[in-house]
N, C-alpha and C positions, 0 to 999 in steps of 0.2 A: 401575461394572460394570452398575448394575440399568437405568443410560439405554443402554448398550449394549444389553443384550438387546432395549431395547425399540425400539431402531432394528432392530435384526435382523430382529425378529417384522414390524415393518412391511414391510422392505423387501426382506425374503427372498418374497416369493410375486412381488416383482416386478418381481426381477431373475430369477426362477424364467420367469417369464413372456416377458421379454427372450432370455435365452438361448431359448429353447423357440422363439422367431421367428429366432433367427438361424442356429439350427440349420434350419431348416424352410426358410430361405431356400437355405438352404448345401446342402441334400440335394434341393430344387426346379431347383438350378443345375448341378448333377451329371446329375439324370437327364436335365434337358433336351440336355447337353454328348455322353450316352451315347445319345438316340435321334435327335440329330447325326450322330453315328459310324455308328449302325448304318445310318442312312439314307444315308449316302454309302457305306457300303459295299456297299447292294442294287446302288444305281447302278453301282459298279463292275463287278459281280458279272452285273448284267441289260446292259450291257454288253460285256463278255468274250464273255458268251455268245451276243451278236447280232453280234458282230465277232470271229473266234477270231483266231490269232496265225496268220503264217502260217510255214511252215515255216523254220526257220533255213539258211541258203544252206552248203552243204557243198562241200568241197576238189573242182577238180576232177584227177581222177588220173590220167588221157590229156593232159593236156597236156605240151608240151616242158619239158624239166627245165633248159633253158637260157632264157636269157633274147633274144627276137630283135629287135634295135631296128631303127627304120625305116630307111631307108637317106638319110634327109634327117638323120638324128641322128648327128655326129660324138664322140666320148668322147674326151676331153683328159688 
């Protein structure tokens, strides 16, 4: 037990150490992923705004409610 502790004592600060980098790596990787994101979404966003949508095309309601085919079109 007393050579356990004394591997502990040594090599708890540096596995303490190790993690503390891979965490560090791990929350370095993230933010870079999140001002990725935010950075594609200005571009979306800048733009949208220099190019709007244009109107969605609506039913028209004066047209004939039949259908009138050419008269080169025979129906079988």
């Amino acid at each position: 037990m007393a050579k356990m502790d004394e591997i502990r004592f040594v090599a708890g600060p540096v596995i303490q150490r190790y993690n503390d980098k891979i965490e560090g790596e791990r929350q370095a990787a993230l933010k870079a992923q999140e001002d990725a994101a935010a950075k594609k979404r200005a571009e979306e966003a800048k733009k949208a705004a220099a190019d709007p949508q244009p109107a969605p095309d609506t039913e028209m309601k004066d047209a004939d409610a039949e259908t009138v085919q050419p008269d080169s079109v025979e129906e079988k």
